[in-house]
C-alpha positions in Angstrom: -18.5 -1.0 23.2 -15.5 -0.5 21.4 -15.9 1.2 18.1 -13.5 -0.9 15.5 -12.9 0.9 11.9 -10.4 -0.3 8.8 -9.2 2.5 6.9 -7.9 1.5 3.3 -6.2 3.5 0.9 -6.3 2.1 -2.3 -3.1 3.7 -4.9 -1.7 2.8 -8.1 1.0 1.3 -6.2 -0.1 0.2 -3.1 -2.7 -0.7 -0.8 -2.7 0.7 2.6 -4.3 -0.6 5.6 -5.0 0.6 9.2 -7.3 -0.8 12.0 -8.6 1.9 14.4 -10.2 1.3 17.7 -11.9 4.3 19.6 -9.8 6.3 17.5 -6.6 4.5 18.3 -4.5 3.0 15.7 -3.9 -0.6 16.3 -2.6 -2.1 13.4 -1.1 -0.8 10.1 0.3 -2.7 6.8 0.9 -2.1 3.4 0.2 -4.5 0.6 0.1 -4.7 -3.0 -2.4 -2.2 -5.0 -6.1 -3.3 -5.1 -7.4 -0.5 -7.2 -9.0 -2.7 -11.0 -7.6 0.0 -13.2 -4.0 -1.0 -12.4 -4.6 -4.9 -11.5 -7.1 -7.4 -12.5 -10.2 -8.1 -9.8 -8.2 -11.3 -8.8 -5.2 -9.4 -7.8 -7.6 -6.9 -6.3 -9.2 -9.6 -4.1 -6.3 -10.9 -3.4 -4.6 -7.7 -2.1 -7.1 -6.5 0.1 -7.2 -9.7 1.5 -4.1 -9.9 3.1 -4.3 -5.9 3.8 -7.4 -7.6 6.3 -5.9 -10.5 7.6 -2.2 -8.3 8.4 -4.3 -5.7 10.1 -6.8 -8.0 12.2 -10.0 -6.4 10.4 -12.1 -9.3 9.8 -14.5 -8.5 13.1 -14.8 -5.1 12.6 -17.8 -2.7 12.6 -16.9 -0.1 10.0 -14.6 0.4 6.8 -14.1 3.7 5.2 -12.0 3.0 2.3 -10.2 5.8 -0.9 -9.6 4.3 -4.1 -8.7 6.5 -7.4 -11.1 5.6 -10.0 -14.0 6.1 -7.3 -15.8 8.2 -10.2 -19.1 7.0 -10.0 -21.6 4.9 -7.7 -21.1 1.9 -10.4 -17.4 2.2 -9.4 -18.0 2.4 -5.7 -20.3 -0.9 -5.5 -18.1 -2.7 -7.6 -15.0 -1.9 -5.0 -17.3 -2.5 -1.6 -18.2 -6.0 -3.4 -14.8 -7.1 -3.7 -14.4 -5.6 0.2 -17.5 -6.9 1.7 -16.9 -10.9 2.0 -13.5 -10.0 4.0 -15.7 -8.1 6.4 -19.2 -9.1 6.4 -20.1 -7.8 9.6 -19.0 -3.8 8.5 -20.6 -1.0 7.1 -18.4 0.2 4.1 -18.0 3.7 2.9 -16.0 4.1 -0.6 -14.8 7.7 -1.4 -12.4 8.7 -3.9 -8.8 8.6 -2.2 -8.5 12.2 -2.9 -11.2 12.7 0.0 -8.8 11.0 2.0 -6.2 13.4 1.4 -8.1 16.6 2.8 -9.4 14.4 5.8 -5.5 13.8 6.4 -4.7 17.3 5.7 -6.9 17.8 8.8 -9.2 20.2 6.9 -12.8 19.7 6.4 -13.7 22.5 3.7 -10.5 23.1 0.4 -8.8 21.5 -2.0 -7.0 17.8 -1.8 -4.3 17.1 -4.5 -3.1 13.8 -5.4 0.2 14.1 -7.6 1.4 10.6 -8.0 0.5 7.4 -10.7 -2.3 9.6 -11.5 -3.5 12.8 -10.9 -6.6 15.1 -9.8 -8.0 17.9 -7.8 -11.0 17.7 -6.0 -12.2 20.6 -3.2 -15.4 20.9 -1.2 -16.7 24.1 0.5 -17.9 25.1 3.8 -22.0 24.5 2.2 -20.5 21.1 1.5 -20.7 21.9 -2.6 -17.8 19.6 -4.6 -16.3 20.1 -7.4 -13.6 18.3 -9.1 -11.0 18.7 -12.1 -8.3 15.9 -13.3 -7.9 12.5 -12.7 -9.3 10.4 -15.9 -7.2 8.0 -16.4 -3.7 7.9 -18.0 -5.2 7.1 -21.6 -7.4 10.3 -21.2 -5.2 12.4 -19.2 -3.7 12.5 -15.6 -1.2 15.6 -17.2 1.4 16.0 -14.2 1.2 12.5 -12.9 4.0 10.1 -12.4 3.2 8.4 -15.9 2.7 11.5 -17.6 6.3 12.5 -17.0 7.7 9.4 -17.5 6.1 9.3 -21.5 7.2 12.8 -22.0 10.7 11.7 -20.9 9.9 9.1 -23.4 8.6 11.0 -26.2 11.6 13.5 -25.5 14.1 10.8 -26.7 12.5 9.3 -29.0 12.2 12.7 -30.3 16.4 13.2 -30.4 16.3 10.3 -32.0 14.2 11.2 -34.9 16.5 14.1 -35.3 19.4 12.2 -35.4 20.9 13.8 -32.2 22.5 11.6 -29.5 20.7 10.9 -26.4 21.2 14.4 -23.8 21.6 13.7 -20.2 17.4 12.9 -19.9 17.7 10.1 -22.3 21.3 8.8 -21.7 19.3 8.7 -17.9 16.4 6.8 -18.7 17.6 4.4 -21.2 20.0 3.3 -18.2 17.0 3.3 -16.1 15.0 1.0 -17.9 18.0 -1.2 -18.7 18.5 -0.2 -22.5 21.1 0.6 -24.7 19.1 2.7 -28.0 16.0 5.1 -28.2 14.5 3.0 -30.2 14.2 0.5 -27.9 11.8 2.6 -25.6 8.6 1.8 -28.1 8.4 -1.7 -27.8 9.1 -1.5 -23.5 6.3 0.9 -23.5 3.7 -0.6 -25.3 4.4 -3.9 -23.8 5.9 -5.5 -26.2 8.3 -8.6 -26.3 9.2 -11.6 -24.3 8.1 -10.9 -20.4 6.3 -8.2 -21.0 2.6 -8.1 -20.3 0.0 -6.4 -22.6 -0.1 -2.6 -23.2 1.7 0.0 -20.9 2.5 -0.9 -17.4 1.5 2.7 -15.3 3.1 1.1 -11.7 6.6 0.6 -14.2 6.6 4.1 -16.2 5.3 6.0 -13.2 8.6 4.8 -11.1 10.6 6.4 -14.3 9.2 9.6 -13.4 11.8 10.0 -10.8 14.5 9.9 -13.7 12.4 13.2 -14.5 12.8 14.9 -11.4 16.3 13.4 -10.6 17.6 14.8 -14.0 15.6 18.4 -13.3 17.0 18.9 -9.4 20.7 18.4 -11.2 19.9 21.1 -13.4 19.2 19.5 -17.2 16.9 21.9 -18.7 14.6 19.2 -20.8 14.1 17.8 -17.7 13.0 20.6 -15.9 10.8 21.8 -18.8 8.9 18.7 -18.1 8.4 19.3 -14.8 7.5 22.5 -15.0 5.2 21.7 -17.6 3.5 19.2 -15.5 3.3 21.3 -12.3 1.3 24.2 -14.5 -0.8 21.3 -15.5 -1.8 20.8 -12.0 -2.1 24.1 -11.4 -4.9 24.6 -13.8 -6.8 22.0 -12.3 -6.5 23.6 -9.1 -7.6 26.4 -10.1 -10.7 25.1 -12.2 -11.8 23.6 -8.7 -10.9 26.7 -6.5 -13.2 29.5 -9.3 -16.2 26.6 -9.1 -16.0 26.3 -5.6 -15.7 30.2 -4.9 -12.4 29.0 -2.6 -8.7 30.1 -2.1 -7.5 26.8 -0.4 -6.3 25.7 1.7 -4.6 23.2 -0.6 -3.5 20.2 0.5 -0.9 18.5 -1.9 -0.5 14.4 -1.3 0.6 11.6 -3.8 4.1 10.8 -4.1 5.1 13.8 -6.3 3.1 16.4 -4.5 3.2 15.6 -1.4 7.4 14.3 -1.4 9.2 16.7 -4.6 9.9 19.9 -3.7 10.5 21.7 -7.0 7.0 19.8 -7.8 5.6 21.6 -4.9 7.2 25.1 -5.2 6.5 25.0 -8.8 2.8 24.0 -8.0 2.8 27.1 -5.5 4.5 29.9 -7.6 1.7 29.3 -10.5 -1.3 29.5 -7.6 0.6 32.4 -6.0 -0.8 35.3 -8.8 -4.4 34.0 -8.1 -4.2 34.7 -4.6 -3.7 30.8 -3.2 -1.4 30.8 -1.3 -2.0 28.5 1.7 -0.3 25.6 0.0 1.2 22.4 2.1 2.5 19.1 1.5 0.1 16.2 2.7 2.7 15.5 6.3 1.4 12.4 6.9 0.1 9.2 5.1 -3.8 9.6 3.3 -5.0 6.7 5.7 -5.1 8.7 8.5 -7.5 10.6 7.1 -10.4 8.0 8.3 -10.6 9.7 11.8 -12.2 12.5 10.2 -14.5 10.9 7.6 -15.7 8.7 10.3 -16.6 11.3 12.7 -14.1 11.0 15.4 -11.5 14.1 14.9 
């Protein structure tokens, strides 16, 4: 009998679908995210609906699905509810997605790195002990993420601004980003203020302004690469937090959009580790997702 799996990776941005038979991928699509931190529950549904139907998922036996926010069994049923009436034949295991990145790294023991809308570290050993570090929330903290440079770029003009200086090269970049002409015009846009604009900060929309950040630092502005650099030693940290609990020097597997696709992001993340003898450091090669063959047993 032909063993049929869904594999979903659940992001900040997007929701990522594969269907797997005897190990085979069959079908692939990408849809809008489904993870309830970013989106309401109806936009959740709705995602990981089509995600199923653009796949061909409906009949099959198993889903093995990575969401960020996966923090606690409450937060696991509450995702395989939303999945199970899509699939109501399957089995459904819910990890958090940075599980997915190790399984994808093709290692079974180290630590998985997600550097993107949010951020956290999380490792396991060869006993099978976890430990994690990171990855509450933007409100809380998520230092290095996507939206955690993007604010910073924020609070850096803002900051000229309260000097009286004139906007550098950072802020003359993002105010043309986000389609502004003054500073001051960055508060209301992110709180969510004013006409069109939903309620409270939008993380999909400040996390794409982190590439302003990185943009600006690879040309050389130094406020831009202090940010960086500031968010890569961030990251660092929680690497390290996991690798002394853990007993562990890697490997470390970097995935997310920023880890796994900026260089200076990565270097940066590998010249802090370096001193603490990590050194097997390497960007996630190939999409989270295809990390199910390994959580499900077949790699």
């Amino acid at each position: 009998m032909t063993r049929t799996i869904l594999g979903l990776d659940i992001g900040g941005s997007k929701t990522h679908a594969i269907r797997l038979e005897d190990g085979l991928v069959k079908a692939e699509a990408v849809t809008a995210s489904a993870n309830v931190q970013n989106v309401s529950r109806e936009a959740a549904s709705a995602a990981l609906a089509e995600a199923v139907r653009a796949v061909g998922a409906q009949t099959v036996q198993e889903v093995y699905a990575g969401a960020g926010g996966i923090d606690t069994d409450d937060d696991a049923a509450a995702l395989r509810a939303l999945i199970a009436p899509l699939v109501p034949r399957a089995s459904i295991q819910v990890v958090h997605d940075s599980r997915l990145v190790l399984a994808a790294g093709r290692a079974r023991m180290g630590i998985a790195v997600i550097v993107g809308t949010g951020a956290v570290a999380w490792g396991t050993d060869a006993r099978g002990r976890q430990a994690r570090s990171g990855g509450w929330g933007y409100l809380l903290g998520d230092e290095g993420s996507g939206y955690w440079l993007a604010r910073e770029a924020v609070r850096h003009c803002l900051g000229r601004h309260d000097r009286d200086l004139p906007p550098d090269r950072l802020s003359a970049a993002l105010l043309a980003d986000c389609g502004l002409g003054r500073p001051v015009e960055l508060i209301a846009r992110f709180h969510g203020i004013g006409a069109g604009s939903r309620s409270g900060p939008d993380r999909g929309y400040w996390s794409a302004r982190a590439g302003v950040v990185v943009a600006a630092a690879e040309a050389g502005d130094p406020a831009a690469r202090a940010i960086l650099d500031a968010g890569t030693a961030e990251i660092a940290e929680r690497i390290l937090q996991v690798a002394r609990q853990l007993d562990i020097t890697g490997p470390v597997i970097l995935g997310g959009s920023l880890g796994a696709k900026v260089p200076l992001v990565r270097e940066g993340i590998r010249q802090a580790l370096a001193p603490h003898g990590i050194t097997d450091v390497a960007g996630l090669d190939r999409e989270p997702v295809f990390g199910v063959d390994v959580l499900a047993g077949l790699a």
